[in-house]
Every structure is written in structure tokens, then in C-alpha cells.
C-alpha positions in Angstrom: 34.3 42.8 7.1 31.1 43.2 5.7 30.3 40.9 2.3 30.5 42.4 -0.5 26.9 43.3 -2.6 25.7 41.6 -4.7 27.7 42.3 -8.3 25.8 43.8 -11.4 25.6 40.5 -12.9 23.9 39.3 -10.0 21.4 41.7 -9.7 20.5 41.5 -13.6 19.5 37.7 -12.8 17.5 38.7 -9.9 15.5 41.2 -12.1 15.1 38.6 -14.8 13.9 35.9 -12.1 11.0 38.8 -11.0 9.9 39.6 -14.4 9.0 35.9 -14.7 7.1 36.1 -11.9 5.4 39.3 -13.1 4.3 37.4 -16.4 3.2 33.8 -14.6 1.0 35.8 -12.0 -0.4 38.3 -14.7 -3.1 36.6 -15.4 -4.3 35.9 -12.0 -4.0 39.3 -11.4 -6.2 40.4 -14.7 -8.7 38.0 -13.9 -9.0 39.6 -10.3 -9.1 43.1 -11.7 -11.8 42.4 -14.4 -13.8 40.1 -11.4 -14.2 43.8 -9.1 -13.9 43.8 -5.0 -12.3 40.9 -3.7 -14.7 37.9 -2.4 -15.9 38.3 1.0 -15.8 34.4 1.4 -12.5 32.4 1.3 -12.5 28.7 1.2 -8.8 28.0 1.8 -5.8 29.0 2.4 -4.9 29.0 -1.3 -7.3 30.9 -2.6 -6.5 33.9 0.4 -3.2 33.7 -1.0 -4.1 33.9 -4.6 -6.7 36.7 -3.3 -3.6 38.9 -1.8 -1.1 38.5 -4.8 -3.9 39.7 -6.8 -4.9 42.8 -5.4 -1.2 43.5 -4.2 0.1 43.0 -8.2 -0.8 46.5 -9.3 0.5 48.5 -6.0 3.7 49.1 -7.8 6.0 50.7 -5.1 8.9 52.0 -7.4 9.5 52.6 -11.0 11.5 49.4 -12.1 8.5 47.4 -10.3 6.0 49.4 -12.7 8.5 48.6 -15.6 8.7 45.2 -15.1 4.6 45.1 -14.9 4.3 47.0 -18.2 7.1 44.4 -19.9 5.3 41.5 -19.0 1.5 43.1 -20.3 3.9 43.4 -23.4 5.6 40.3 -23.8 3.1 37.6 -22.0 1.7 36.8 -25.8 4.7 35.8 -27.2 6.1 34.5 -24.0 3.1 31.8 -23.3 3.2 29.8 -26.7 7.1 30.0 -26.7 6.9 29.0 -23.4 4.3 26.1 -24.1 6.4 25.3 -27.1 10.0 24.7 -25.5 8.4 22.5 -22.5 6.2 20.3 -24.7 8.9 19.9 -27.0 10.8 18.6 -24.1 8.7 16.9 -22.7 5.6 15.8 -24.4 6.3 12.6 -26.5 7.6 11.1 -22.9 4.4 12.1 -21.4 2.3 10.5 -24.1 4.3 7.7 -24.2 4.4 7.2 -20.4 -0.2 8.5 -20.1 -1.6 7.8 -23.4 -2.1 11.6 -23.4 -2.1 13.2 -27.2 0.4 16.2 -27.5 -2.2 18.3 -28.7 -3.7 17.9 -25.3 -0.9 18.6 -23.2 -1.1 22.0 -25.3 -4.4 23.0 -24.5 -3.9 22.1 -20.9 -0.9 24.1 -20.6 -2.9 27.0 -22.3 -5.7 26.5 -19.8 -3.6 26.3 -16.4 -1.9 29.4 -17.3 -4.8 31.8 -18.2 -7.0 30.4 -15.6 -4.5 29.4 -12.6 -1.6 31.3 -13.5 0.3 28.2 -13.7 2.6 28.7 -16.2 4.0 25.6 -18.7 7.1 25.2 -16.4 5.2 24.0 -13.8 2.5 21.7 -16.2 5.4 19.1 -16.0 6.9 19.7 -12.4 3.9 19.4 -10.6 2.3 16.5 -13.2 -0.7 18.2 -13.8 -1.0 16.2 -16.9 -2.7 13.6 -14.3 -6.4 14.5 -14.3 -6.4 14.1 -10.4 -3.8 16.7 -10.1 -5.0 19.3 -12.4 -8.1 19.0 -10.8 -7.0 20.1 -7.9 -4.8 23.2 -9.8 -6.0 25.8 -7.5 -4.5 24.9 -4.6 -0.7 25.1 -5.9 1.2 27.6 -3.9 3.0 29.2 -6.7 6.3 31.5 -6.7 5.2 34.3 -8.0 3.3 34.8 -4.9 5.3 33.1 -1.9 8.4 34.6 -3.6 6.8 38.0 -4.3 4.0 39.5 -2.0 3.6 36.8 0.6 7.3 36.3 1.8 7.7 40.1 0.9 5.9 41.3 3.6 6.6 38.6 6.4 10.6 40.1 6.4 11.9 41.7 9.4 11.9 45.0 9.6 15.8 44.9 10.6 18.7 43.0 8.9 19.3 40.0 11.1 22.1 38.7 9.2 21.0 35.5 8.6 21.4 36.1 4.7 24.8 36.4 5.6 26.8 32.7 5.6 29.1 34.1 7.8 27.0 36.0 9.7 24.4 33.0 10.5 27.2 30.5 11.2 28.4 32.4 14.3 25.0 32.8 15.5 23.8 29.7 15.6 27.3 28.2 17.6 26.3 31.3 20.0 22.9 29.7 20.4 24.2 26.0 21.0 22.3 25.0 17.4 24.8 22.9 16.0 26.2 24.2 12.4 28.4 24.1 10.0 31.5 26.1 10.8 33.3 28.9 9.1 37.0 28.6 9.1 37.9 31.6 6.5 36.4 34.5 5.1 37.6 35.8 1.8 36.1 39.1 1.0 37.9 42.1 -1.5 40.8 39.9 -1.9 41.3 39.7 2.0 41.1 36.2 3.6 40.4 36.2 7.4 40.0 33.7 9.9 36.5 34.6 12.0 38.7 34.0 15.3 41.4 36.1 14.2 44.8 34.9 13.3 46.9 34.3 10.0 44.5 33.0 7.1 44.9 29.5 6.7 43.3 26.7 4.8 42.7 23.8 7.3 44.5 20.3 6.4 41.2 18.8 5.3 38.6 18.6 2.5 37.0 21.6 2.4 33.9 23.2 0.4 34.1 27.1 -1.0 30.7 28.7 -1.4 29.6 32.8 -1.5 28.7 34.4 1.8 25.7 35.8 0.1 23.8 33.3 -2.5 21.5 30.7 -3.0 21.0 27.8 -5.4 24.2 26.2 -5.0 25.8 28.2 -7.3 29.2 29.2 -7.8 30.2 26.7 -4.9 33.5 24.3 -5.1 34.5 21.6 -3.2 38.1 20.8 -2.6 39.9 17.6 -1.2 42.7 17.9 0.3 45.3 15.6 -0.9 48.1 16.1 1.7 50.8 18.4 2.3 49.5 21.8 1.0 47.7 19.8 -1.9 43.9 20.1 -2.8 42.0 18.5 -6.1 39.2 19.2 -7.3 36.1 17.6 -8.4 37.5 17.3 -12.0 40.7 16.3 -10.6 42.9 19.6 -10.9 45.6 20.0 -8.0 46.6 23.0 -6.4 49.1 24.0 -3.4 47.2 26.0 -0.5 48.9 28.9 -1.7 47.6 28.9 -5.5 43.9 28.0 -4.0 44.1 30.8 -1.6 45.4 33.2 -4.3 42.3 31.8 -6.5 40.0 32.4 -4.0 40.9 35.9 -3.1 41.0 36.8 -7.0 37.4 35.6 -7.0 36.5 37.3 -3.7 37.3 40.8 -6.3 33.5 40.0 -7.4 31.4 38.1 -4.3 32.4 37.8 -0.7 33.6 34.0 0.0 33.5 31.1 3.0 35.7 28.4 3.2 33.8 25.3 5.3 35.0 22.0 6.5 33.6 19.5 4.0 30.7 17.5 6.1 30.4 14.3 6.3 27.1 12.1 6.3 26.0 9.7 8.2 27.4 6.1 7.3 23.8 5.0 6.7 23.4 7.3 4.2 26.6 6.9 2.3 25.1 4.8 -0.7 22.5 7.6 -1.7 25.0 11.0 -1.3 26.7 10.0 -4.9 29.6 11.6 -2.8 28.5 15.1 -1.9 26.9 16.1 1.2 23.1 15.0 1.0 20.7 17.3 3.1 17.3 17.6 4.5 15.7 20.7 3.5 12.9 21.1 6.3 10.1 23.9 6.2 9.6 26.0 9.9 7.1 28.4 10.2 5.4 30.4 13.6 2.4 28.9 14.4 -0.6 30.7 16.3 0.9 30.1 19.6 4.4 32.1 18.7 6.4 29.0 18.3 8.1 27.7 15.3 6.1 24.4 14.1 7.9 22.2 10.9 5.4 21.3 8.6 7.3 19.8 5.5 10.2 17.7 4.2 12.4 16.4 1.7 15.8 14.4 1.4 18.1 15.5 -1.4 20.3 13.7 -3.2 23.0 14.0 -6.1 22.9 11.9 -9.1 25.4 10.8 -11.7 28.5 12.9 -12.2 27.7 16.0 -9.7 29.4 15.0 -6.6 29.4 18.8 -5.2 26.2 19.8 -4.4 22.7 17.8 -3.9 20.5 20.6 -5.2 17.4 20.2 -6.7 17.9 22.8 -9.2 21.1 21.8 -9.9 20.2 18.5 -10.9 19.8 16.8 -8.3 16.9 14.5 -7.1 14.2 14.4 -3.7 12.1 12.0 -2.0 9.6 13.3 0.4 10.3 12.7 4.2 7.2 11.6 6.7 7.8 14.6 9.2 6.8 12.7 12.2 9.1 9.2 11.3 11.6 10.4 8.8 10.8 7.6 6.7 11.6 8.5 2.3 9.1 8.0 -0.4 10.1 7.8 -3.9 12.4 10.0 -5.2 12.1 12.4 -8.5 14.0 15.0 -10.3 12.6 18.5 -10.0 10.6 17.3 -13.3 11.2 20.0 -16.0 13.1 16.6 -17.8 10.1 14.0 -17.6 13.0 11.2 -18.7 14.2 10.4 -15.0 10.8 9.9 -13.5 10.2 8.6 -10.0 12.5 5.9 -8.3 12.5 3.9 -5.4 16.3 2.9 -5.6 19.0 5.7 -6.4 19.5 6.1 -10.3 23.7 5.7 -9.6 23.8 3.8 -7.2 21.0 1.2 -7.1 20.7 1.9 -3.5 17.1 1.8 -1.7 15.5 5.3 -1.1 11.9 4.2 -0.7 11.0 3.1 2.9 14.1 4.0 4.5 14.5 6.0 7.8 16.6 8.9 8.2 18.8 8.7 11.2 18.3 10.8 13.9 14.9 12.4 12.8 13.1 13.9 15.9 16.6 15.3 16.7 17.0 17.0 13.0 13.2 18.1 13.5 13.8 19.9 17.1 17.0 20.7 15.9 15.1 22.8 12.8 12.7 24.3 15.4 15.5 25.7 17.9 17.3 26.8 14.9 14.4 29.2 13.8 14.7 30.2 17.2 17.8 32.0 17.2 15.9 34.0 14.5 12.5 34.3 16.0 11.6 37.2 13.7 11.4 35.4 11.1 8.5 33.7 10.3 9.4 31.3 7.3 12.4 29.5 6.5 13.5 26.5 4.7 16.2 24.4 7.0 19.4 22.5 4.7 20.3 20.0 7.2 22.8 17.1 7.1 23.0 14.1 9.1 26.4 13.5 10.2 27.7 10.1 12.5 26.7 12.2 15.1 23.8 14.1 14.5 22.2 16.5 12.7 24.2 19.7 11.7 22.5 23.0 9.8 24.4 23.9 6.8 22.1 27.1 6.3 18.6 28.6 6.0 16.9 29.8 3.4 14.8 32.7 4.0 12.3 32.8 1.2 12.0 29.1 0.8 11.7 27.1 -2.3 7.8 25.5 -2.1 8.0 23.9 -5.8 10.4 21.0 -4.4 7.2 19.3 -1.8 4.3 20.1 -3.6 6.6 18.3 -6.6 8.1 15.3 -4.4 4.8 15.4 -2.2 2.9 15.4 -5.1 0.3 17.2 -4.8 -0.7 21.5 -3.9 0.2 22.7 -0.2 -2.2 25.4 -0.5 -5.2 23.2 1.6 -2.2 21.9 4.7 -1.0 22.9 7.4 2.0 25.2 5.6 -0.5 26.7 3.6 -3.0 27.6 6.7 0.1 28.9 8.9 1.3 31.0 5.8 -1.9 32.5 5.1 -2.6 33.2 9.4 0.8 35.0 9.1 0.4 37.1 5.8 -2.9 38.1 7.4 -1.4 39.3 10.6 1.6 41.4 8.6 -2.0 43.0 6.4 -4.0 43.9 9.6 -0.3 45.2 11.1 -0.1 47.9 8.4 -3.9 49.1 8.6 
């Protein structure tokens, strides 16, 4: 059975997330339009990039597109001082107390970064560009607005290739021989079914409940089973199997569900999990030769009193990953709350993140590669990996991958590395395609 689309709600959020992007990239796209043609020299990657988004910002293809341009001409001078307003509120007596910076100054250089690098006052305190080293270096920040929009835009297949679909992308990869995380029901219009058929039945085991279709982390549960036909939850309410199952298929009314054995990670890693399932998220992307190179990584963790998810948007916390030893760096929240700051042991557990080496790294990194494989027309995707007791596993891939989390945890721009240069090669070969 096919998931169900994505519900009104759903699609309202998805609008909302776009019209941000119009108004963060606005001005990059004015200052293009006032500068005439296009420059005939490009220095880096970056700047191709910003090049593209620019001239592709006004080719509106349908009308909501051309709405959403007009809104944001409309609302981006109210939305930039009310934007510099909330984050420096947030954030700017901890950054004065932590750099000696005045708050005043924080101000103008939020001003300044958005009008002349499109960097809007969200990103001012994710990417640190309160450090003069950083800021200086402002133009060679991949941003959203254009990985998210125009570059990743045009790099889709042409087909549907199901690998948006959980279900879908599961049973492909155990076709392949790419180890993944296994489906063991499908609820979808109030109908569970088991992908190899038989009666619906929630396995004797912890389990986590996420949507077939969805990102972010959200609207995912994790239940434990408790024995018998007994699961808790996080918060500690117990249901039978049949009241879960009932749940879920009353939910499965709105959004397609999976139901997933609850992973396990490696014992070495136990201390920094906070007890839910810490991942990799690894960056693949075709290189020149028509192979799938990884280029960037991070290790994410939970903190405090989330012990369902690790993501970073969900509160969660990163250190970077050496891709060729797997060895962490310090880890950081994704820095929209300047309070938690960097660490080198985890904030709940006191446990050492900085220096430590993931197990079983140049297996997770082929392991990335050959998954990318099984969807070779794709050319980007961001791997969730875990490291189980006995080797890596892919949880899923994300096929318009988050670049905010390692330009923040690597900190410092991707737009002059190797992502960037493979990114641009791509988007340049999907332009030349269409001539």
C-alpha cells in the first residue's frame, strides 16, 4: 500500500519553511539583479553557487512560487529587525559575556551579513560569525536557501525512486546486501501490514514508531516492550499490543506509519547515546569519475531528558567526525541557544566525546558509499548511520541533506572543500543538461 500524502498541515509547514528561504536569499538575489550579467570569472565553488541561486530566484515556475517571492519583497523589512531582535535577545548578553563583543555590535553585524551575504540572524549564532575569523570568511557558507532550493532542486531524479519512502528504501537496501534497519509493520489508512505478509503483529521487543514519509525526527515514538503484550513509553505510559496497535492505526488516519526494531549501539558508545540510538550522519555525493565519494561527518548525540531521538534539531548535540579515522571533535548544540556551547565530555553524562574513535569507521564509510549505490541516481544524500555490536547499520537517507549541522560542528563554510567543489561540478552538469 502506497503511504499516504503528505496531510494539509504538513504541506502548510513546508510552504512556510520555503518562504523563509525566499526572504534569507532575497537579498542575494537583489544584489545580483541590480549588479547586471552574471561574472564571467568564478573564484569558488561558493560563489558559483551563490551565482546560480541568484539568477535562478526570479524564474518563478508556478504561481504559489511567484506568491511567495512577492510576500517576502513585502515582509523582508519587518522580518529582518524582528528577526535580528528575537536572536540577539536570545543570545547576545551570552555572546558578550563569553567575546567582549557589545550587543550593539552583534546588531550591526547581523544587519550586515544579511544584506550583503544573505545570511540571515539565525545563522549569525549557528555558524559563530560573531568571531572575526569566521565572518571573514562569510561568503563561503553554503546556505539553505540555495542547497535546499535551486541546487538540490535540479540534481532530483527524474523518476520516483522510492527512497523518500521508509518503507520503500528499507527493502531496497536488504535487496542490495546494504545492511539496514528493518521494517517489521506498515500501518497506513488504519491498515497495519506486515511487509512479508502475514497477520500484523507487534514483535516481542523494544520497538521505535516513526512516519514512512518525514524528516526531522518528528512525530517519532519509541516504545519498550515490557513483557507479555506490555509496552511503556518514554514518559512511562503502559499499553497492551492491542491498545498500541489500535493507537497507531488511529494515527495512521493522517500519515502512513513504520514500526522498527529499536537499534542498539555499540557498547563503546553507550555512555554518549543518553539512551536513544546515536547516529552518524555522513554526506555522499558522485564525484567526476561516476562514483559516490563521502566528503563530510558528524556524530549525534542526545542530551538531557530526550532519550528518543539524537537529532540535531531536536535538541540534540554533534561533534564533527575525521572522515578518514573516525575520530570526534568537540561537540555543540546546533547553536541558536549560545548557553550550551562546545564540549569535550557529554553534558549528561560526563562521558569523553573529544578524541575518541568511532568503531568500525572505514566499514560505516564504504558502507555509506555502497548504500548510495543502490540509488545511483542520486547524486546527494546525507547517510543516518548507527554503529551497532556488530557493525554499521543505515537507519535512512536524507535526500536534500541538512549542510547547517558541519559547517556548524566543523566550524567553519564548506563552500571552498571538497563538498562544495563536487556540488558545484554536479549543479553545472544538470545546467549544461537542460541547454
Amino acid at each position: 500500500m502506497k503511504a499516504k500524502p503528505a496531510s494539509r498541515y504538513d504541506r502548510f509547514l513546508h510552504q512556510m519553511e520555503l518562504l523563509a528561504y525566499d526572504l534569507a536569499g532575497l537579498p542575494m538575489a537583489v544584489r545580483a539583479l541590480v549588479a547586471g550579467p552574471r561574472p564571467t570569472t568564478v573564484t569558488t565553488s561558493a560563489q558559483y553557487l551563490h551565482t546560480v541561486y541568484a539568477r535562478l530566484y526570479w524564474q518563478k515556475r508556478n504561481l504559489l512560487a511567484l506568491l511567495r517571492t512577492v510576500l517576502a519583497i513585502l515582509l523582508f523589512p519587518l522580518a529582518l529587525p524582528v528577526s535580528i531582535a528575537v536572536y540577539t535577545q536570545r543570545n547576545g548578553r551570552i555572546i558578550r559575556e563569553r567575546t567582549g563583543k557589545p550587543i550593539s555590535r552583534q546588531i550591526a553585524e547581523q544587519a550586515w551579513l544579511s544584506v550583503v551575504h544573505s545570511i540571515a540572524p539565525y545563522w549569525y549564532y549557528v555558524f559563530e560569525l560573531h568571531e572575526d575569523a569566521l565572518r571573514a570568511r562569510a561568503g563561503l557558507y553554503l546556505q539553505r536557501h540555495e542547497t535546499k532550493g535551486p541546487a538540490y532542486g535540479m540534481l532530483q531524479p527524474a523518476t520516483d525512486d522510492g527512497m523518500q519512502d521508509k518503507l520503500v528504501f528499507s527493502a531496497a537496501c536488504l535487496a542490495h546486501a546494504v545492511c539496514a534497519a528493518p521494517v517489521v509493520l506498515d500501518v497506513t489508512g488504519g491498515v497495519a501490514s506486515e511487509p512479508g505478509g502475514g497477520a500484523p503483529r507487534l514483535p516481542a521487543r523494544d520497538i521505535f514508531v516513526k512516519p514512512r514519509v518525514g524528516r526531522g525526527g518528528r512525530h517519532a515514538e519509541r516504545w519498550d516492550w515490557s513483557g507479555g503484550d506490555a509496552y511503556t513509553s518514554v514518559d512511562g505510559h503502559v499499553v497492551t499490543e492491542r491498545a498500541l496497535m489500535a493507537r497507531l492505526e488511529r494515527l495512521s488516519a493522517e500519515r502512513s506509519y513504520i514500526v522498527q526494531p529499536r537499534l542498539a549501539n555499540h557498547p563503546d558508545l553507550a555512555d554518549l547515546n543518553n539512551g536513544a540510538l546515536a547516529t552518524v550522519r555522513i554526506v555522499t555525493i558522485r564525484d567526476e569519475l561516476g562514483g559516490f565519494e563521502a566528503t563530510d561527518a558528524v556524530f549525534r548525540m542526545a542530551i538531557g531528558r530526550n532519550r528518543t531521538v539524537d537529532n540535531f534539531h531536536a535538541g540534540g548535540i554533534a561533534a564533527a567526525v575525521d572522515i578518514k579515522t573516525g575520530a570526534l571533535g568537540l561537540a555543540s548544540n546546533l547553536g541558536t541557544d549560545a548557553r550550551i556551547g562546545w564540549h569535550a565530555t557529554h553534558p549528561t553524562s560526563g562521558a569523553r566525546i573529544e578524541g575518541r574513535v568511532l568503531p568500525f569507521w572505514p566499514e560505516l564509510v564504504d558502507l555509506a558509499c555502497r548504500a548510495h549505490a543502490v540509488f545511483p541516481n542520486r547524486v546527494i544524500v546525507g547517510w543516518d548511520i548507527a554503529v551497532l555490536v556488530d557493525g554499521p547499520c543505515v537507519v535512512e537517507g536524507n535526500t536534500r541533506p541538512d549542510l547547517d549541522i558541519h559547517q556548524r560542528i566543523g566550524r567553519g563554510p564548506l563552500g571552498d572543500g571538497r563538498l562544495s567543489d563536487l556540488l558545484a561540478w554536479n549543479v553545472r552538469r544538470a545546467i549544461d543538461a537542460r541547454r
